[in-house]
N, C-alpha and C positions, 0 to 999 in steps of 0.2 A: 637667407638660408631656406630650402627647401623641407623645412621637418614639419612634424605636429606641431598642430600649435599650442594644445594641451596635452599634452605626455599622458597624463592620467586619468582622461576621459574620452579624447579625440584621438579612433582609431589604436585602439590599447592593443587589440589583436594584432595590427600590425608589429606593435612594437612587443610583444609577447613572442611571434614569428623569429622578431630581429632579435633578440634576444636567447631565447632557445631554439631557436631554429624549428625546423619541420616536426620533429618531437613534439615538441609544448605547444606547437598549433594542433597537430594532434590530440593531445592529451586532454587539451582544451574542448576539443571535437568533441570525444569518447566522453568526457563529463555532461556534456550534453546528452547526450545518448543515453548514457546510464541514467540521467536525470527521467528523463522520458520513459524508458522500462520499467525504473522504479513505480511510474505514474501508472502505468499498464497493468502491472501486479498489484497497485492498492484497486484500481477501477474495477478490474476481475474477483477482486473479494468483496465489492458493496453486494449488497440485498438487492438494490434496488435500481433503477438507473439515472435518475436526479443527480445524487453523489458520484455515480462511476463520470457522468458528463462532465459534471463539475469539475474532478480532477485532472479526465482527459483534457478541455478545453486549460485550465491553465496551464497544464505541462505544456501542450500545446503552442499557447501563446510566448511562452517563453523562449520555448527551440525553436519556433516559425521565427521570430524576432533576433536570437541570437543566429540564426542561418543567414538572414538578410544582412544581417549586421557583419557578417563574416565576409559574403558576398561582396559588400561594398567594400571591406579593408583590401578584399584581392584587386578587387575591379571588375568583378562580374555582374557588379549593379551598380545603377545613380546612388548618390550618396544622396541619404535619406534625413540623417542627421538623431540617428535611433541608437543608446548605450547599448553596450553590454553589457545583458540584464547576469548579473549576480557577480561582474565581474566592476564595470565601469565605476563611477563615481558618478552619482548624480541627485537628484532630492527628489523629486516627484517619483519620476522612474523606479528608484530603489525601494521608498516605500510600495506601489504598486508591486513590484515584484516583492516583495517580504510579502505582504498580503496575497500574493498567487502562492509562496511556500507554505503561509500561515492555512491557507484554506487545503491545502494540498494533505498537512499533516492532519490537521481538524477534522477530515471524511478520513485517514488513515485510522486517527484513536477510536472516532465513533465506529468503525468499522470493525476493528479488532473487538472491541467490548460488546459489540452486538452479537459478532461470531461466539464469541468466551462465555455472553449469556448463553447464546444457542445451545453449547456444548453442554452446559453445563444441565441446562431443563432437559435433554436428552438423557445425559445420564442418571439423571434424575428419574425418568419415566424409565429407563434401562434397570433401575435400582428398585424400584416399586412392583416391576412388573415380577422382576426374578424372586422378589420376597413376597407376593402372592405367592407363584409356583411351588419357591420352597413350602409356605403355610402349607400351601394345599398338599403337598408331597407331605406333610407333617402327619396332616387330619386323615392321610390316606394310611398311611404307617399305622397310626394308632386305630384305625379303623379296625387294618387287618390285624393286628394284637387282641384286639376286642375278640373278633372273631373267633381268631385260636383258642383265644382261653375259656369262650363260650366253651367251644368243642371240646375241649378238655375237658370242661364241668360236665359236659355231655357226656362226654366219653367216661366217666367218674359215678354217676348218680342212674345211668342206663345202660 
């Protein structure tokens, strides 16, 4: 018989095709993609560029690898003999990829709590500076109070 010869490792996308047809090869596609974007908008909120490479390069390696991988299920490339990363079955492979998502999310959390610090020492100094002004709009009030009621005493004794 001419099939896979493991169904659930060997050429999965093929049988993901044969199965839902052009859709779910699709959909399949589009989560890729999304996966990648996703990767683009945490790298766009690091601080710094260490972390934005980090993330780019595994998003990267992931969709470079499941494109090739896709490649060979049509026939548009030698067969390589490479899963598909988050989809296949495999041991090495899938850890490696869990550790591309693990580090993916890991510059995500450090990234939000860095921003959320940010935000927050900002408003902070936003918070300090306006309660100076106020003070000083206080000490100015009662300045001019001072004043008036000088003049009044002035205006009372001369």
């Amino acid at each position: 018989s001419a099939g896979c010869t493991i169904m659930i490792s060997d050429f999965i996308f093929a049988i993901i095709i044969e199965e839902l047809g052009l859709a779910g090869g699709a959909f399949v596609v589009l989560l890729y993609i999304i996966l990648l974007i996703r990767a683009a908008k945490i790298a766009q909120k690091c601080r710094s560029y260490f972390p934005a490479f980090r993330v780019m390069g595994c998003a990267l390696m992931l969709v470079a690898q499941a494109t090739i991988y896709m490649m060979v299920a049509v026939g548009l490339f030698p067969v390589t003999g490479q899963p598909l990363p988050l989809i296949s079955r495999g041991g090495t492979s899938t850890i490696i990829n869990c550790g591309y998502i693990g580090m993916i999310l890991s510059v995500s959390y450090y990234t939000e709590k860095m921003n959320r610090n940010a935000q927050t020492a900002e408003a902070e100094k936003v918070l300090q500076q306006t309660n100076l002004e106020a003070t000083a709009t206080q000490t100015s009030v009662m300045a001019l109070q001072r004043m008036v009621e000088i003049e009044d005493l002035r205006g009372q004794y001369f």
